[in-house]
VOMARSE-448715 format. One line per 10 residues: number of its first residue (from 1); their letters; for each residue x, y, z of C-alpha. Coordinates in pm, 1 decimal, padded with zeros to 6 digits. Layout:
N
NUM> a> X/Y/Z; ...;
***
This chain:
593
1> xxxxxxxxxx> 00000.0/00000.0/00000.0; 00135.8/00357.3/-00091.2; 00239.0/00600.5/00161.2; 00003.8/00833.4/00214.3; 00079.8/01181.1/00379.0; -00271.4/01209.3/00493.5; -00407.0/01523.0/00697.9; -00340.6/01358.3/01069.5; 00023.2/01371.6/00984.2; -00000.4/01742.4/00866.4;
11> xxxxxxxxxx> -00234.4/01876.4/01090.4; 00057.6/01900.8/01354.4; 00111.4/02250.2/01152.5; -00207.4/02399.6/01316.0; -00035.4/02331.8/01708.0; 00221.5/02594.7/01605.3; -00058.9/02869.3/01564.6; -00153.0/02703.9/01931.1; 00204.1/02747.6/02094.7; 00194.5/03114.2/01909.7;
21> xxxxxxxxxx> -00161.8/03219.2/02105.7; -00098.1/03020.9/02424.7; 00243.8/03249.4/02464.5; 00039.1/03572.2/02361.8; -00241.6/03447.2/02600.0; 00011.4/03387.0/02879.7; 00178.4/03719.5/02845.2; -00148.9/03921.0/02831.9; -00329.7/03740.9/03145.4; 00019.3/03860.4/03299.1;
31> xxxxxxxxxx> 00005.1/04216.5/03242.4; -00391.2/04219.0/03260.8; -00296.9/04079.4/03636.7; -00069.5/04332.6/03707.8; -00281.3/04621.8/03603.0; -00585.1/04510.4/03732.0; -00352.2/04515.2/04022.6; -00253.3/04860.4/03995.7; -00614.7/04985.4/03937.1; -00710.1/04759.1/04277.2;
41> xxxxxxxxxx> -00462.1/04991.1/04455.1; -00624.0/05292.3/04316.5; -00982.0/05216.6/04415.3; -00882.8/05117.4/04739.2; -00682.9/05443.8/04734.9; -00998.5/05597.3/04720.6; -01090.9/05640.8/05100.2; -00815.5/05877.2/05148.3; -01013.4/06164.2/05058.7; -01356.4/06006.3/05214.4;
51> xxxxxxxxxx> -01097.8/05973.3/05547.2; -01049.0/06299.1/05462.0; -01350.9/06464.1/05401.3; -01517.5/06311.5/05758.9; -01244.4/06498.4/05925.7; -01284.2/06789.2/05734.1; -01667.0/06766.0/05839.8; -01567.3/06628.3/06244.2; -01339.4/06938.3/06237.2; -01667.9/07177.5/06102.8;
61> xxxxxxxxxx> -01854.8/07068.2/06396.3; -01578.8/07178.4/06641.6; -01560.9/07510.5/06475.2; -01962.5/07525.4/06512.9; -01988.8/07447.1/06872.9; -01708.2/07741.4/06940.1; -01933.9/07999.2/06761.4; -02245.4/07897.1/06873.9; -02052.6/07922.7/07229.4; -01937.2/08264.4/07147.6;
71> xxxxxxxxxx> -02278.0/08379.5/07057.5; -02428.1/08277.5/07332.8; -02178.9/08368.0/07602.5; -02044.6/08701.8/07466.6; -02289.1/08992.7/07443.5; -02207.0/09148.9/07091.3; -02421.6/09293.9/06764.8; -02593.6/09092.1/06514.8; -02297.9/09231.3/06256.4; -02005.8/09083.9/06504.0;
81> xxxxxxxxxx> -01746.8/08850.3/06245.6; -01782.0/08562.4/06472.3; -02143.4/08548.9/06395.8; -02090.2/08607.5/06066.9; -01826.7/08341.7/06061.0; -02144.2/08087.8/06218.3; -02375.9/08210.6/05942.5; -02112.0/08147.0/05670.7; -02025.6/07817.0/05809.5; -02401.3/07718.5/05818.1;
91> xxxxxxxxxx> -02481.5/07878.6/05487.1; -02184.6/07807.1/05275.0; -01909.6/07568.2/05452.4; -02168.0/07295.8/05580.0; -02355.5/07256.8/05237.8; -02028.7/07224.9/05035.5; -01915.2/06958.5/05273.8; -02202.1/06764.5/05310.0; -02228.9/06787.1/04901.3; -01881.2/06675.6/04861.8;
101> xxxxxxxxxx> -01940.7/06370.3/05104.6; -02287.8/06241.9/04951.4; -02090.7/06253.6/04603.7; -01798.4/06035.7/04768.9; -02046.5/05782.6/04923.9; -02168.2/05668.0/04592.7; -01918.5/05367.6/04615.0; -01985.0/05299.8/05006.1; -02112.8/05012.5/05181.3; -02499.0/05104.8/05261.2;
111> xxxxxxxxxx> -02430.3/05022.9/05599.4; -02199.9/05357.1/05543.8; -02424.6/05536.3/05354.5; -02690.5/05474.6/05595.6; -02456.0/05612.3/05896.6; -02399.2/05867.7/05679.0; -02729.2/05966.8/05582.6; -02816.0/05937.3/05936.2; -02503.9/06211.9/06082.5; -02658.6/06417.6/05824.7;
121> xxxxxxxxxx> -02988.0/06447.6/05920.7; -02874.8/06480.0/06297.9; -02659.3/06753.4/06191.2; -02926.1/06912.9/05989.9; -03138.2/06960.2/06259.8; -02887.6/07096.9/06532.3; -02790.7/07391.9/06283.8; -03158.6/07386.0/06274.1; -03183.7/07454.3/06664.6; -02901.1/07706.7/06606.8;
131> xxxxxxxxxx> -03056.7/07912.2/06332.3; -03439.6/07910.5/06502.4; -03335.2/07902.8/06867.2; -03018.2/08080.2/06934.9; -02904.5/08279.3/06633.5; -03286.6/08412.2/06558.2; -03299.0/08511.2/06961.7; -03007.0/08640.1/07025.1; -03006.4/08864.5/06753.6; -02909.8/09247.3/06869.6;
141> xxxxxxxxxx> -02714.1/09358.7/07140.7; -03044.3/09464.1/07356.8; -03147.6/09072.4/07327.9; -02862.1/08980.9/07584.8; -03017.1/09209.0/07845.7; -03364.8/09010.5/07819.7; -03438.4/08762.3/08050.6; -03709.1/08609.0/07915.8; -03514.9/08585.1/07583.5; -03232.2/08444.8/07755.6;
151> xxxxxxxxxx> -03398.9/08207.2/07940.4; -03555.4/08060.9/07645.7; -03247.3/08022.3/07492.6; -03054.3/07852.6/07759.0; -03206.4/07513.7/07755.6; -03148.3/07460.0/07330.7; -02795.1/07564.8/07406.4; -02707.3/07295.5/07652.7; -02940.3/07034.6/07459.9; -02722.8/07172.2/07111.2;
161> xxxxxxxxxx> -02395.3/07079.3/07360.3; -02533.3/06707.6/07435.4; -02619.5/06685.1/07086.2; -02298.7/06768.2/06929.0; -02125.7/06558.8/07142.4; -02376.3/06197.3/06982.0; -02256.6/06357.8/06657.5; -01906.3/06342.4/06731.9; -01960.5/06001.7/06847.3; -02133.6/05913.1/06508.8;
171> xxxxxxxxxx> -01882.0/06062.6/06263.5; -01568.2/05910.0/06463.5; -01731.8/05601.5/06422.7; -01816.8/05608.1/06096.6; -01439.6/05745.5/05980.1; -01343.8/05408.1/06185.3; -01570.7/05170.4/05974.5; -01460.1/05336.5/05661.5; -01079.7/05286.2/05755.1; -01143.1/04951.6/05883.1;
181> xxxxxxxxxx> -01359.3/04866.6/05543.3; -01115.2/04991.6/05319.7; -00826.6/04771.5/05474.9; -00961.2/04415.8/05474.7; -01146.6/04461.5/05137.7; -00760.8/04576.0/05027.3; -00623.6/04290.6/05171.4; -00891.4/04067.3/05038.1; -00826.8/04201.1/04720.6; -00445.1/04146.8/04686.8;
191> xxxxxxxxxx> -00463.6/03783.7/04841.4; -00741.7/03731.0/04575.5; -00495.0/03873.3/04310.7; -00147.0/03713.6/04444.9; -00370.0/03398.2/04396.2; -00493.0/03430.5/04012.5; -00113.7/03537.3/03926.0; 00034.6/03234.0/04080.7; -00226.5/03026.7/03906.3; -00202.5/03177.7/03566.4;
201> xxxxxxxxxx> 00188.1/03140.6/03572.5; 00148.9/02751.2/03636.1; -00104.4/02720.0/03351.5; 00117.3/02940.9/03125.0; 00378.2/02725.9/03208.6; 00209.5/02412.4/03114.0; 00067.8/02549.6/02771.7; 00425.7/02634.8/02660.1; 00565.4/02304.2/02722.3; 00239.5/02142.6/02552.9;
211> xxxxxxxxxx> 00268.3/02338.2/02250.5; 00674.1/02298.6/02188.6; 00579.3/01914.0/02268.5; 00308.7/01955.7/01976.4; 00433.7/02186.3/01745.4; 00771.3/01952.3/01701.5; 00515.9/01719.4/01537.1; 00315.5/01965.5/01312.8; 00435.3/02053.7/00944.4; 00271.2/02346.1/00719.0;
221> xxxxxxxxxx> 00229.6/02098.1/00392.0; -00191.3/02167.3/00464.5; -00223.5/02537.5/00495.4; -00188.2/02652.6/00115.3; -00452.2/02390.5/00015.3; -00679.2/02465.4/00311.8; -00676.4/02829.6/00235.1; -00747.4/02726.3/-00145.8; -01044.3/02528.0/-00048.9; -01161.3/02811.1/00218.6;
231> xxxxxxxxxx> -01162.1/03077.5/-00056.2; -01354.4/02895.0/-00357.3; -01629.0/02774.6/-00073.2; -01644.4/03113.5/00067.0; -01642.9/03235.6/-00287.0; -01978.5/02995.1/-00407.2; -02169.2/03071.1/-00056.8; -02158.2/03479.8/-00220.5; -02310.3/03357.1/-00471.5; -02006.7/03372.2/-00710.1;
241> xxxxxxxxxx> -01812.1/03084.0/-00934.6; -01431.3/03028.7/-00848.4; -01251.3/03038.9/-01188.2; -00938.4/02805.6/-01035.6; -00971.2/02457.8/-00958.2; -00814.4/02220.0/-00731.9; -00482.2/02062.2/-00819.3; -00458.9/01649.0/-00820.3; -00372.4/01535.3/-00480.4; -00333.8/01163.7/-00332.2;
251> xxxxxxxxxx> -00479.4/01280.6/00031.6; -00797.0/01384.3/00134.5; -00755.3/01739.1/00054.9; -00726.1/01584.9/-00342.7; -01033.3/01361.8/-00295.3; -01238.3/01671.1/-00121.3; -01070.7/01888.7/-00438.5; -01220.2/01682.5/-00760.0; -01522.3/01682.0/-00576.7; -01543.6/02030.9/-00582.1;
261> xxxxxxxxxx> -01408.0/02095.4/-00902.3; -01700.1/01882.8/-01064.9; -01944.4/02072.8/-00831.2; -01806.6/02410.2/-00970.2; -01853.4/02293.0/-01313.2; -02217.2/02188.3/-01283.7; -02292.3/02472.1/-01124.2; -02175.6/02695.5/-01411.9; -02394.6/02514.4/-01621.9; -02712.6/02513.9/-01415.5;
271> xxxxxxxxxx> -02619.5/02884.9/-01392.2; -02645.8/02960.7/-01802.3; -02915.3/02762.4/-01805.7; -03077.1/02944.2/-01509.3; -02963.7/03316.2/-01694.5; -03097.1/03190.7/-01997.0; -03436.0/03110.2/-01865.0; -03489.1/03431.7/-01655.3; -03455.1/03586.1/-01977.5; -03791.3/03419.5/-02105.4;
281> xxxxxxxxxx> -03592.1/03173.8/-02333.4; -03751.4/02873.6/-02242.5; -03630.0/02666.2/-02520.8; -03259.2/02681.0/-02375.1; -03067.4/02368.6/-02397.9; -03034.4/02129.0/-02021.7; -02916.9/01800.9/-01929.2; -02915.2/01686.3/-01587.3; -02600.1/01499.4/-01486.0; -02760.5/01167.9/-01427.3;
291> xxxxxxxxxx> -03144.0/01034.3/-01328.4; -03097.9/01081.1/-00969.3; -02970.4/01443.6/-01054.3; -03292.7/01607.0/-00785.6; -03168.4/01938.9/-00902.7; -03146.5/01926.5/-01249.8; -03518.3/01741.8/-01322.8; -03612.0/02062.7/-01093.9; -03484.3/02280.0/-01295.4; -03652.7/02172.7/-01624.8;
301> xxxxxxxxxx> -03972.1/02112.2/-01446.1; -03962.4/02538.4/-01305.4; -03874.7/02605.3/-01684.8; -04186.7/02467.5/-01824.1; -04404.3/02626.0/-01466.3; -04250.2/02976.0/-01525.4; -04317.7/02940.3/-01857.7; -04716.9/02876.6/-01785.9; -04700.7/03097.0/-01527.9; -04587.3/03379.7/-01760.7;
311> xxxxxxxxxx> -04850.5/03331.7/-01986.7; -05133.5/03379.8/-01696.2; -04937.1/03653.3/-01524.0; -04968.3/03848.2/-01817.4; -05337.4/03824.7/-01854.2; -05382.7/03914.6/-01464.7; -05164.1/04213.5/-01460.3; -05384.3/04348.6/-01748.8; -05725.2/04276.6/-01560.6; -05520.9/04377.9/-01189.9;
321> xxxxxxxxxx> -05382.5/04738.8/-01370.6; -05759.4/04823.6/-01463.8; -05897.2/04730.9/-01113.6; -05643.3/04914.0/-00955.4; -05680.0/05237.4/-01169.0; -06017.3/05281.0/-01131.3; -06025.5/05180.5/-00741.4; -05745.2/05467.5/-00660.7; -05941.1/05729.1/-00825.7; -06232.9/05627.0/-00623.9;
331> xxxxxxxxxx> -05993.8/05659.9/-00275.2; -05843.5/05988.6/-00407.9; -06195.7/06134.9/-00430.5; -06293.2/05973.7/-00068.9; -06026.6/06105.7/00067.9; -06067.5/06494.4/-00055.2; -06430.0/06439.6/00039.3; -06318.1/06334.5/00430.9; -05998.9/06645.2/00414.1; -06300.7/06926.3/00327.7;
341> xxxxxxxxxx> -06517.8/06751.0/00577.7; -06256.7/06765.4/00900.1; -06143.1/07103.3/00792.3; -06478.5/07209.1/00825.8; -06559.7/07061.1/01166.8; -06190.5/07179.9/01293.7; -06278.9/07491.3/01175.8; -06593.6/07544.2/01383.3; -06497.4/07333.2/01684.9; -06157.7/07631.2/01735.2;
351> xxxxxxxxxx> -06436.4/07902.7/01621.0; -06617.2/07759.0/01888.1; -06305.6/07804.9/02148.2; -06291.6/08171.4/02077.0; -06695.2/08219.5/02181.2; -06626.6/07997.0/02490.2; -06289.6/08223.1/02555.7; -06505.8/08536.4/02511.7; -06720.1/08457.0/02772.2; -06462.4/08393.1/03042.0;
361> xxxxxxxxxx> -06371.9/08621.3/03272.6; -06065.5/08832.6/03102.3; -05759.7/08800.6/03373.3; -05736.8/09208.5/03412.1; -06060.9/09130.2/03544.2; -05991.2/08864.2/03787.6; -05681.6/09057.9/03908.9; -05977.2/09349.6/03964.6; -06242.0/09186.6/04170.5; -05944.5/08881.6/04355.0;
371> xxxxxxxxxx> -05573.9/09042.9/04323.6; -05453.3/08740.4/04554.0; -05551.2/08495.3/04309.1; -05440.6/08241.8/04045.2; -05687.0/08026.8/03803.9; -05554.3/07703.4/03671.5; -05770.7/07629.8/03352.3; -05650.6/07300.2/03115.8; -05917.7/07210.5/02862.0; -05888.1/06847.9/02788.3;
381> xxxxxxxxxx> -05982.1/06875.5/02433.0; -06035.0/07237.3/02209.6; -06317.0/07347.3/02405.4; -06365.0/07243.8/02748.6; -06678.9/07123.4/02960.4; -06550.2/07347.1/03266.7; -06569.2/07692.1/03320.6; -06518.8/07953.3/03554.6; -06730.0/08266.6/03629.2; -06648.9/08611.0/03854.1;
391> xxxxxxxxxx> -06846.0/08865.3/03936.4; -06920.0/09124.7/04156.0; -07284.7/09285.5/04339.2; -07300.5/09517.0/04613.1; -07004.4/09463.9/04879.6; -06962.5/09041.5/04745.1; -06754.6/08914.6/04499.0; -06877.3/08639.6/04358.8; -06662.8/08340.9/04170.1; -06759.3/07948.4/04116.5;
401> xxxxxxxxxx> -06545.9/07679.1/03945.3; -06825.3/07500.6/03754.2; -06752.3/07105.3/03565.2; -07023.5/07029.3/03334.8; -07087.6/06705.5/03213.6; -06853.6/06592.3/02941.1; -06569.6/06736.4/02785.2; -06498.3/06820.4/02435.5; -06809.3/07014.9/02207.9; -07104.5/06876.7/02445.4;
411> xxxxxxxxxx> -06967.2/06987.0/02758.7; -06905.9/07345.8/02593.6; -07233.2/07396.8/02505.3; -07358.9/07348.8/02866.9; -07078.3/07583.1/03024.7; -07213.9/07861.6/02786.8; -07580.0/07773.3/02928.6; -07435.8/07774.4/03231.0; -07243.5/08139.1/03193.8; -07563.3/08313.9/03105.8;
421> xxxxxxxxxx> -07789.1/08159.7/03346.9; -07520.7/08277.0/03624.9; -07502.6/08578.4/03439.8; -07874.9/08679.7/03417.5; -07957.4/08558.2/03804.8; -07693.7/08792.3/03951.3; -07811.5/09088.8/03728.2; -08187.7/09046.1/03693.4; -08311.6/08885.5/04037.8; -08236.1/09013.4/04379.7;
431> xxxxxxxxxx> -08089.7/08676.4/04489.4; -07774.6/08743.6/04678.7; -07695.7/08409.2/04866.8; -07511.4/08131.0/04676.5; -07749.3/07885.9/04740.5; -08063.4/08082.5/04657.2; -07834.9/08162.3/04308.2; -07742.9/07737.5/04226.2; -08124.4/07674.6/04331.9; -08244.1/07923.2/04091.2;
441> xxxxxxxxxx> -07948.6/07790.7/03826.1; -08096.3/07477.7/03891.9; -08438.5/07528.9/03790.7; -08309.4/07717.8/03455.5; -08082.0/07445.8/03347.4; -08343.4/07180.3/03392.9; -08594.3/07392.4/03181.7; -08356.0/07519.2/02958.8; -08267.1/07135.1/02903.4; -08634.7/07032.2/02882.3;
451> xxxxxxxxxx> -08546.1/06802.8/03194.2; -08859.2/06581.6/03291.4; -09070.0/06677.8/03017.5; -09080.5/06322.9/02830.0; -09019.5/06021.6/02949.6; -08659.2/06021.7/02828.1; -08517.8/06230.8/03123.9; -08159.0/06445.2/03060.1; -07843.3/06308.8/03216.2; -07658.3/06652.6/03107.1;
461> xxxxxxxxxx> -07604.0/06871.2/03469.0; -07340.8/07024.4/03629.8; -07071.1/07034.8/03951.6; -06987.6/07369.8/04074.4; -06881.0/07510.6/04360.3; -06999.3/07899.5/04417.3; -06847.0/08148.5/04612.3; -06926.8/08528.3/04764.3; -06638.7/08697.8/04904.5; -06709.7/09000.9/05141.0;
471> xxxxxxxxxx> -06355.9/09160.3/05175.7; -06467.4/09433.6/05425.9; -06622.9/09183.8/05682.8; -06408.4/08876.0/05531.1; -06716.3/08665.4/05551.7; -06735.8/08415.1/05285.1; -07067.8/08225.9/05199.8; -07075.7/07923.3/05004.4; -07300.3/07658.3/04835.9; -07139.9/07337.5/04635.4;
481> xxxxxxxxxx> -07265.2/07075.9/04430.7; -07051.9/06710.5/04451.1; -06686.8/06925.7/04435.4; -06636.2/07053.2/04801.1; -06436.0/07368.8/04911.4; -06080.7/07374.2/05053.6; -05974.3/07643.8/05291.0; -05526.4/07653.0/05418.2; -05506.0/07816.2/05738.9; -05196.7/07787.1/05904.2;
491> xxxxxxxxxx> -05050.2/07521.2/05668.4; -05394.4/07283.8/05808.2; -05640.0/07209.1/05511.4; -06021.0/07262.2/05607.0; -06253.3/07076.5/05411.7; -06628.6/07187.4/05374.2; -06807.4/06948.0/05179.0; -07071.9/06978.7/04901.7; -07443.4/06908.6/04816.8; -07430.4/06518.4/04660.2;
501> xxxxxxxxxx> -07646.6/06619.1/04379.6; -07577.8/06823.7/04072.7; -07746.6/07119.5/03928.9; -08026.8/07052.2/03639.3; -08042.2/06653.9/03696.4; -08219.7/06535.0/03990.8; -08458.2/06202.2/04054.2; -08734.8/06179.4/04306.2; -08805.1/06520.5/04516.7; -08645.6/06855.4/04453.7;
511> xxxxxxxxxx> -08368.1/06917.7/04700.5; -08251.9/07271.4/04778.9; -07880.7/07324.4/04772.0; -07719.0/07422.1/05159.8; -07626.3/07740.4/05295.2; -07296.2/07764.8/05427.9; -07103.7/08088.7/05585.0; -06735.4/08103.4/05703.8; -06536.8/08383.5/05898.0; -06239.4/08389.0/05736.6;
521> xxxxxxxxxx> -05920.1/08523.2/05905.2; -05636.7/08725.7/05741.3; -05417.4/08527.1/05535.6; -05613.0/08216.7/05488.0; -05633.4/08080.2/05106.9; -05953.6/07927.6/04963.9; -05956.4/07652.2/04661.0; -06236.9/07573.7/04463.5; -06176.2/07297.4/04146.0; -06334.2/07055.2/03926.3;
531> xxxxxxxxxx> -06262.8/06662.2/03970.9; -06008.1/06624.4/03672.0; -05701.9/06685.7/03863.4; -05727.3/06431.3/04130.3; -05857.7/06185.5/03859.5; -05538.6/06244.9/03572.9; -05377.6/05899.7/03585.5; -05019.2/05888.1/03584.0; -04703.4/05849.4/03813.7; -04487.2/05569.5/03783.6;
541> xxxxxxxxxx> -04825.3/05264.6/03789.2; -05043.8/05439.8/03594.8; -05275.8/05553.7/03870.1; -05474.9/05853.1/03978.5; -05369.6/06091.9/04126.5; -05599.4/06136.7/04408.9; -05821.6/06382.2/04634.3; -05577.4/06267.4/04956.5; -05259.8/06372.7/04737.4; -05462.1/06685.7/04549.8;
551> xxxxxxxxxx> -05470.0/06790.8/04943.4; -05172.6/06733.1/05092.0; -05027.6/06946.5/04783.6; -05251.2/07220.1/04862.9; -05173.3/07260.7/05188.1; -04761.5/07204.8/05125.1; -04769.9/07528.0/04893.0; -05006.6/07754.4/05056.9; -04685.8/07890.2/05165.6; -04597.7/07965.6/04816.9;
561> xxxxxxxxxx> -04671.5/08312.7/04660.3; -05029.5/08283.8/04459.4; -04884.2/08260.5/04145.3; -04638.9/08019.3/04186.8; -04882.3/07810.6/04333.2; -05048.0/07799.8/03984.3; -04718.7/07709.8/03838.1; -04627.6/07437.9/04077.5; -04971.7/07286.1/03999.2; -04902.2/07272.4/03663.6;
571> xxxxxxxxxx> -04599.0/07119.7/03621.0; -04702.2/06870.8/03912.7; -04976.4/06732.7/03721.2; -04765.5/06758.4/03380.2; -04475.3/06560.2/03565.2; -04772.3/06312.3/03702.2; -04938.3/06240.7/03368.8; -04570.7/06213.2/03195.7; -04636.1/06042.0/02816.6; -05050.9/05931.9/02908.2;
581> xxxxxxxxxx> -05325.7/06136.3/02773.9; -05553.1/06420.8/02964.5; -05882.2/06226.9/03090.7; -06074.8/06539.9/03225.7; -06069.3/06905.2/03216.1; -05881.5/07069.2/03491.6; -05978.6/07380.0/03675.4; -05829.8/07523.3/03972.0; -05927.0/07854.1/04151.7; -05674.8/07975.8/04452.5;
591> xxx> -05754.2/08282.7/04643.1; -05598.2/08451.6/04921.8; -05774.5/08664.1/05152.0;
***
């Protein structure tokens, strides 16, 4: 039998590439060691300035309880430097500290952070205590002479000196967590690291060793071929024909190569064949390469079909073309038709904006009869089912926030029934109290609606909450329907609630709608509003946002000057609703007194 330098004996040629990548592997896990190393030590490095900055803040502290010390003990003026040197430190030093420590903490433990957090908000509140209890006392140089102010001072002094001294406490422990934290995770670190180097050096080792061992065994006789048979099979799965062929060989590499050299060839002639019928010649000349030849009886068979199919495409593309002519002129007039149709409604629905714009109160107005005020109004749609309304008779303003029911064009055309009937009540009857006024309203709706008079009764009605203002006496009288009145008096929300039945839709007996009067006091803030605010949906579940939450907001900005109360409104229900649509109209009336 003749030798035969088959592909086992040559492949030893590949185990050189091996010895080659196992060095370069070896020599890269090395330095990757050693700088992972290096940036180990640098992390760790790290708590030098946290050290740092806890010391910085320990030593702030110090400095604080001296000043405070000063202030209290030594009579002086409000413009002495050593107060000026607290106010600074309080002000300007302490932020900038505790700024630059909640940036270093990022990379803490949270046991640290939490400690951290924790010093903080201790902290906080003793320069709290100094600020409200000492500093704002002890502010001239006639407040030292006061007993009573002195005496009230004395006791948040001592309890600041007790204080500062848990603080201390606190921080010192903390900077001795962080120190001790640091060290063992460096030390953890490096024995982790000595480790994997020690470990990677023994398995470097071993690779070289294996790969001189194999690589003394390997010859390069198969590469040339390989790379032949790589680039004509890469070549045919693009889609394109090699033009060289495979030298005679006595290995596998020659068996594998006659193979494809045949393959290339049939394929060249399946390919004619194939260019010849895709240009319609279906009389081209094919012979498959034997009977079992699956591809070739294919071939001829998708001749003759494409050559049927041709023939019936042809007559369908002629029918198809006249179909399709005749139904796109048919959409291109639809479609004018439905473009002249919503211009048209567009049109009226913003014509109707400006009549329900005209009949709102104009805000030189407002500013007129309610200078402490604000009016949040947010149509959902171009025209809006809620309106609001201000007036004035005699001594009492008047001003109601009413929702009518719907949004969009129908609840527009009851909040302009509702305008005029307010309207004509206030100027053509003598009524003066709110509830006489929504009892009257609510007779006029109901027969301005035709309400009751078939057997088909109206569901259209409205909420509303009306107001009259007295700013001489500061006597406010009310009457509400469903939305209920808010009134901020000292930061403490009062709720008055409303009438549970609407105006113009009731079932069963007339009711009358209640009464109310309130003495207001200077300073407090009154809130009337529609339901569409605490129903928006939003936040991060998709949920409403509430009455209990509408509330608490209320009462966490009545400290806020009027109009920025309107603006933090807005952009808290804007930030609530995020990407999701307006459900309701939202109107908001604030007034201060």
């Amino acid at each position: 039998m003749a030798f035969r330098f088959t592909i086992g004996r040559k492949i030893g040629t590949g185990f050189g590439v091996l010895l080659f990548l196992t060095l370069i592997a070896f020599l890269f896990t090395i330095v990757t060691v050693t700088q992972s190393k290096q940036r180990t030590e640098s992390v760790v490095s790290q708590v030098t300035p946290s050290v740092s900055g806890l010391k910085e803040f320990n030593f702030l502290l110090q400095k604080s309880q001296t000043l405070i010390s000063k202030w209290y003990y030594n009579q002086s003026s409000n413009d002495d430097p050593s107060k000026e040197d607290l106010r600074n430190l309080i002000n300007k030093d302490y932020p900038i500290i505790k700024s630059n420590l909640l940036e270093l903490s990022q990379d803490w433990t949270k046991e640290e952070k939490e400690k951290l957090k924790t010093t903080f908000n201790f902290s906080d509140g003793l320069f709290k205590v100094y600020q409200e209890e000492i500093m704002s006392a002890l502010n001239s140089w006639e407040s030292y002479d006061d007993v009573s102010v002195k005496f009230l001072v004395t006791t948040p002094f001592e309890e600041s000196q007790d204080k500062i001294k848990i603080l201390y406490s606190q921080l010192n422990s903390l900077i001795t967590q962080k120190e001790q934290n640091a060290e063992l995770t460096k030390k953890e670190m490096f024995t982790s690291f000595n480790f994997l180097e020690r470990l990677v050096k023994l398995i470097g080792i071993g690779l070289l060793i294996g790969g001189i061992l194999i690589a003394f065994f390997t010859t390069q006789s198969i590469t040339k071929p390989v790379q032949q048979l790589k680039k004509m099979l890469l070549s045919m799965g693009v889609g394109i024909l090699p033009k060289e062929r495979i030298s005679y060989r006595t290995d596998e590499i020659g068996e594998m190569g006659t193979a494809l050299n045949s393959l290339v060839v049939s394929m060249e002639s399946t390919t004619e064949f194939a260019n010849e019928t895709g240009k319609g010649n279906f009389n081209a000349y094919y012979k498959p390469l034997s009977e079992d030849d699956t591809l070739g009886h294919a071939l001829l068979k998708m001749r003759d079909g494409l050559s049927e199919n041709e023939r019936v495409l042809e007559q369908k593309v002629v029918e198809r073309t006249e179909q399709v002519v005749k139904q796109k002129e048919e959409i291109e007039e639809k479609t004018k038709e439905l473009e002249t149709l919503f211009k048209q409604v567009t049109d009226s629905i913003h014509y109707a904006k400006r009549i329900q714009e005209a009949i709102l109160p104009p805000l030189n107005y407002v500013k007129t009869l309610l200078p402490e005020s604000f009016i949040l109004y947010k149509p959902k749609d171009i025209v809006s089912g809620d309106f609001y309304w201000l007036d004035k008779k005699g001594d009492w303003t008047y001003f109601a926030a009413v929702d009518c029911t719907g949004h969009g064009v129908p609840g527009a055309f009851m909040s302009i029934v509702g305008h005029n009937l307010l309207k004509d009540i206030l100027n053509n009857t003598d009524l003066t109290e709110p509830a006489q006024i929504m009892d009257k309203m609510n007779d006029g709706v109901a027969n301005t609606l035709h309400a009751g008079s078939s057997e088909k009764q109206t569901k259209d009605g409205m909420d509303m909450t009306l107001c009259a203002l007295n700013h001489k006496t500061l006597e406010l009288q009310f009457s509400a329907a469903f939305n209920p009145l808010y009134i901020v008096r000292n930061n403490e929300l009062i709720q008055y609630k409303a009438d549970k039945f609407p105006i113009g839709m009731f079932v069963g007996e007339k009711q009358n709608f209640t009464h109310n009067s309130i003495q207001l006091q200077k300073g407090d803030h009154i809130y009337i509003f529609s339901d569409g605010y605490a129903d928006q949906f939003g936040g991060p579940k998709g949920k409403k946002f509430m009455a209990g939450n509408f509330r608490t907001l209320l009462s966490d900005m009545s400290k806020l000057p009027i109009e920025k109360q309107r603006v933090n409104l807005n952009q808290t229900i804007e930030e609530w609703r995020g990407n999701l649509e307006q459900v309701d109209d939202i109107l908001i009336i604030g007034v201060r007194v």
